[in-house]
C-alpha positions as CSV (number, residue, x, y, z in Angstrom):
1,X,36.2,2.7,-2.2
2,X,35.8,0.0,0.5
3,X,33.2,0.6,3.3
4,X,30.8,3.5,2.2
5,X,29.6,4.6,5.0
6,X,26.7,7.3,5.1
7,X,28.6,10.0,5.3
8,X,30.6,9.3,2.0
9,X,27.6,8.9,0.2
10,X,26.3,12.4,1.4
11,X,29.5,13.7,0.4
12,X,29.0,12.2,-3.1
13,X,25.1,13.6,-3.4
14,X,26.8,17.0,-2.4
15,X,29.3,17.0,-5.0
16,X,27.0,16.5,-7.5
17,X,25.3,19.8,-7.0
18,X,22.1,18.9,-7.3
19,X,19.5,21.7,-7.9
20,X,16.5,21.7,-6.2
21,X,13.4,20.4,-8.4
22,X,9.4,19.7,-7.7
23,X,6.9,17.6,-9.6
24,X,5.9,19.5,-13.1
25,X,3.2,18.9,-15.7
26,X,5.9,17.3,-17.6
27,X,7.4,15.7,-14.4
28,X,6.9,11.7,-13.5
29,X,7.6,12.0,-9.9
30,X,5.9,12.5,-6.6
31,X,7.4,15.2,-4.4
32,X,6.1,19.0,-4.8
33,X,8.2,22.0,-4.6
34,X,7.8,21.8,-0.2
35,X,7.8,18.4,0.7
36,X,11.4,18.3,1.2
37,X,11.3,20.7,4.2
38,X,8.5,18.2,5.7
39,X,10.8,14.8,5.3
40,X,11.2,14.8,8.8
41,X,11.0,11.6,11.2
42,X,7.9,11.1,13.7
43,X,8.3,13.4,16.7
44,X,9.4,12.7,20.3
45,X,11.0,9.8,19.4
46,X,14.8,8.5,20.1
47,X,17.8,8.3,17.8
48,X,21.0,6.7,17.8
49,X,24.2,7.8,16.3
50,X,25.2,6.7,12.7
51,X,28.4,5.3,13.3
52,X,27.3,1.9,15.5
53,X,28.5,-1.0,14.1
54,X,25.0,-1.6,13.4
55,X,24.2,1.2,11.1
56,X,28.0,0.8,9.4
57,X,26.5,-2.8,8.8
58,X,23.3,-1.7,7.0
59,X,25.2,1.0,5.4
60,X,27.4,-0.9,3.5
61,X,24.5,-3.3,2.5
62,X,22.5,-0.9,0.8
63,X,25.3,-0.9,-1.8
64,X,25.4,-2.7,-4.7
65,X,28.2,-3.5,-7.4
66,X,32.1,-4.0,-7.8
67,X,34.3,-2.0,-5.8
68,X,36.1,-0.8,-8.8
69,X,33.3,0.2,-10.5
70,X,34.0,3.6,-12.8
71,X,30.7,5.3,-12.0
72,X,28.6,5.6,-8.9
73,X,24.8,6.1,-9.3
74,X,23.5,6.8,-6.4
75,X,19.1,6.5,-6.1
76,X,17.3,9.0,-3.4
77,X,14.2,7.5,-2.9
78,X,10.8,6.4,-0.9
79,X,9.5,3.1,-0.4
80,X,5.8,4.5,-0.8
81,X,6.2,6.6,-3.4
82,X,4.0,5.2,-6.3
83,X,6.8,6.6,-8.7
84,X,9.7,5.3,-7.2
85,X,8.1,1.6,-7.4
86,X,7.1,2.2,-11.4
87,X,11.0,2.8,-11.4
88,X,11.8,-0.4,-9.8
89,X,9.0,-1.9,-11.7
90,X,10.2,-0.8,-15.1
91,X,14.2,-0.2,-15.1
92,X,15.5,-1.4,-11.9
93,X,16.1,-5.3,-13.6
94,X,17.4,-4.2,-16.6
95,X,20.1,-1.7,-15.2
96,X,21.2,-4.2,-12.5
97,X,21.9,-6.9,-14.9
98,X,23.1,-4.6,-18.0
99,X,25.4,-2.2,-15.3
100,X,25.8,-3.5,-12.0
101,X,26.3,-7.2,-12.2
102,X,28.8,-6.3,-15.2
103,X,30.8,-4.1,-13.2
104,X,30.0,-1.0,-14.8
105,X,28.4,0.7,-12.0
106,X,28.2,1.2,-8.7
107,X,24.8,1.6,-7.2
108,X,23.7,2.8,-3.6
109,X,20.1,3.5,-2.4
110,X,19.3,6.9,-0.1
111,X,16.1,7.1,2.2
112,X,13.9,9.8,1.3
113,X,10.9,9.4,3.2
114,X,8.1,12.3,2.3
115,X,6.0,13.5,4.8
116,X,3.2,13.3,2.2
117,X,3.6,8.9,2.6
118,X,2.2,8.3,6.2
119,X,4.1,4.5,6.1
120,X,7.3,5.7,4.5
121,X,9.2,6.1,7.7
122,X,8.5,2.5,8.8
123,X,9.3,1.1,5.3
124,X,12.3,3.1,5.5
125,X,13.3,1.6,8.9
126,X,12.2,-1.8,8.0
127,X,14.3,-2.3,5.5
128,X,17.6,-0.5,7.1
129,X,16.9,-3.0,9.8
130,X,17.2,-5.2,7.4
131,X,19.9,-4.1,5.5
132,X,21.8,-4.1,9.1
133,X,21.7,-8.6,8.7
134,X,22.7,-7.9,5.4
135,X,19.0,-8.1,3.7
136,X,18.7,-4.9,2.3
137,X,18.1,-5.9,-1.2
138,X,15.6,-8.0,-1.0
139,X,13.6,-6.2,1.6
140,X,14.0,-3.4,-1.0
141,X,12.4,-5.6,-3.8
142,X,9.9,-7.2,-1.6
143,X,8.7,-3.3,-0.2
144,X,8.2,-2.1,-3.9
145,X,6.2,-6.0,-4.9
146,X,3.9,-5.6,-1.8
147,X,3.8,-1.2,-1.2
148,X,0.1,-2.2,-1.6
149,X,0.0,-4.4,1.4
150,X,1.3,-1.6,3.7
151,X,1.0,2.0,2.1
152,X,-2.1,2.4,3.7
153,X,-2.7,0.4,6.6
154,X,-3.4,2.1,9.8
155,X,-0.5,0.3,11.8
156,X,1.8,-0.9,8.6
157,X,4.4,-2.9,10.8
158,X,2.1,-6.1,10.8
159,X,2.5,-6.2,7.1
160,X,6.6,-5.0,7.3
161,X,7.5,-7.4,9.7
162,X,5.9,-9.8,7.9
163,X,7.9,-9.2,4.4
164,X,11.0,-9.0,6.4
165,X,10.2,-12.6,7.8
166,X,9.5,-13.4,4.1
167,X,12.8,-12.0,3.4
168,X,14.6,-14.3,6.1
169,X,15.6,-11.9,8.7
170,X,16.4,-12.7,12.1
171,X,13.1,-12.1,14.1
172,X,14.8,-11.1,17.5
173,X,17.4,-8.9,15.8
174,X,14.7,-7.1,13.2
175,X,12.3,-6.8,16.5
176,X,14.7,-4.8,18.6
177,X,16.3,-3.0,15.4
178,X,12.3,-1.7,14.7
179,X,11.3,-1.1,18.0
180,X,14.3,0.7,19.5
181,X,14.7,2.9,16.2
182,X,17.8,2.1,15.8
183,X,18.2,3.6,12.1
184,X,16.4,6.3,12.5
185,X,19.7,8.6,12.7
186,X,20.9,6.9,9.6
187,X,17.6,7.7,7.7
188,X,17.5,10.9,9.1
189,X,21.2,11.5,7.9
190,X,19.8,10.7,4.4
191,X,17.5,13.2,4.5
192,X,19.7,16.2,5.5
193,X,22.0,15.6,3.0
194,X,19.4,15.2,0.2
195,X,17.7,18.4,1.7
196,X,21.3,20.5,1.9
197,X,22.1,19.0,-1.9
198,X,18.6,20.8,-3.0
199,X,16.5,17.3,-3.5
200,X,12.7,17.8,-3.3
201,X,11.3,14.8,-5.3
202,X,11.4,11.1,-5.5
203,X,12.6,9.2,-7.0
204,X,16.0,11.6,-8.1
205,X,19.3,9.6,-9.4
206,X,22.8,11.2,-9.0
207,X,24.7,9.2,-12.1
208,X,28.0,10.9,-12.3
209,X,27.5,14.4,-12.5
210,X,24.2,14.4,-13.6
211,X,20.9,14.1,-12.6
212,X,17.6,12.3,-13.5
213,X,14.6,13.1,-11.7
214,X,11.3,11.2,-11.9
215,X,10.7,7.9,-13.5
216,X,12.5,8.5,-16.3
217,X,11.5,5.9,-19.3
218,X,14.7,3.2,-19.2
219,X,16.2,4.3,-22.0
220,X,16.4,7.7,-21.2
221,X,18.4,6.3,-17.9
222,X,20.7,3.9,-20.4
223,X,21.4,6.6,-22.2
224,X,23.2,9.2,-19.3
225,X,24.4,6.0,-17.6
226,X,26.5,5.5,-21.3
227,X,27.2,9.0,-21.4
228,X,28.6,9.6,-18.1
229,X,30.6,6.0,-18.5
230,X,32.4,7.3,-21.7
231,X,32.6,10.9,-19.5
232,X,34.6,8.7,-16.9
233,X,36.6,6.9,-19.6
234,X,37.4,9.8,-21.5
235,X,39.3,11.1,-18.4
């Protein structure tokens, strides 16, 4: 598919037709039934357009996996959401190594910062800042290892600056990237699209055309990951 740029990935959360789903009794994820409506950025601040070299840049880093991959999984999620880091901690080695660095699938990580997370907009824009030098994954990683360090700080970007240094971003570059909100747009973009697609909880995978929501134990995952596969090579 080349570039994937954030419109293409909304277009592939909207042809999944997700429905829209809350947390539940039965439910192992963090969003209720009308946070998605709140997801909004801080007010009275700027934004820039998505399609800067700079935001294609962090776009395409937020992707992982071989071009020719057969399936796309695409993960909607928030950097402070205690649910989506049980997801990382629990599944998120295994179904790199077993799908992604094998070729299998093609994986790609949407912002979906809740309202209910007071830090989840700067994690968000921390790490698409550094996704933009090409950092994105580690940043990722490093957010979900430290999300105690900064969920609930007063002024979290003390503690986000300093994972992204530990990360080896360019200071100067992150600094203006943070301050000037320069992925906000991008992030917001996520949001919309999630929203319009019917998304209301974190974490929620698209895998094909299906959907997991929640953290789902791994070999629940495995098992629609092999299922849509043999979907996509039964075609």
């Amino acid at each position: 598919m080349g570039l994937v740029r954030v419109t293409a990935l909304a277009t592939l959360i909207v042809a999944c037709a997700v429905a829209g789903c809350g947390s539940s009794a039965g439910d192992r994820s963090s969003a209720s039934a009308s946070v998605a409506a709140a997801a909004q950025p801080p007010a009275a601040e700027p934004a820039t357009k998505t399609d800067s070299a700079l935001n294609r840049a962090a776009d395409h880093a937020r992707v992982q996996g071989d071009a020719n991959a057969p399936l796309w999984v695409v993960e909607i999620s928030d950097f402070q959401c205690p649910f989506c880091r049980a997801w990382h901690d629990e599944s998120y080695a295994a179904i790199k190594s077993q799908y992604i660095d094998t070729g299998k699938i093609r994986f790609a990580y949407i912002n979906y910062p809740l309202s209910i997370h007071k830090n989840a907009w700067p994690a968000a824009e921390a790490a698409m800042c550094a996704a933009a030098q090409g950092k994105f994954w580690p940043m990722h990683d490093a957010l979900f290892a430290l999300q105690s360090r900064w969920e609930n700080a007063a002024n979290p970007q003390p503690a986000l600056d300093s994972i992204a240094a530990s990360v080896g971003v360019s200071h100067d570059a992150y600094t203006t990237c943070v301050t000037q909100h320069e992925m906000r747009a991008l992030i917001q973009a996520d949001v919309d699209r999630a929203n319009e697609s019917g998304v209301s909880a974190t974490p929620t995978f698209i895998i094909g055309t299906a959907k997991i929501t929640g953290d789902q134990p791994l070999d629940q995952f495995r098992a629609v990951v092999d299922a849509q596969l043999a979907k996509v090579k039964a075609q």
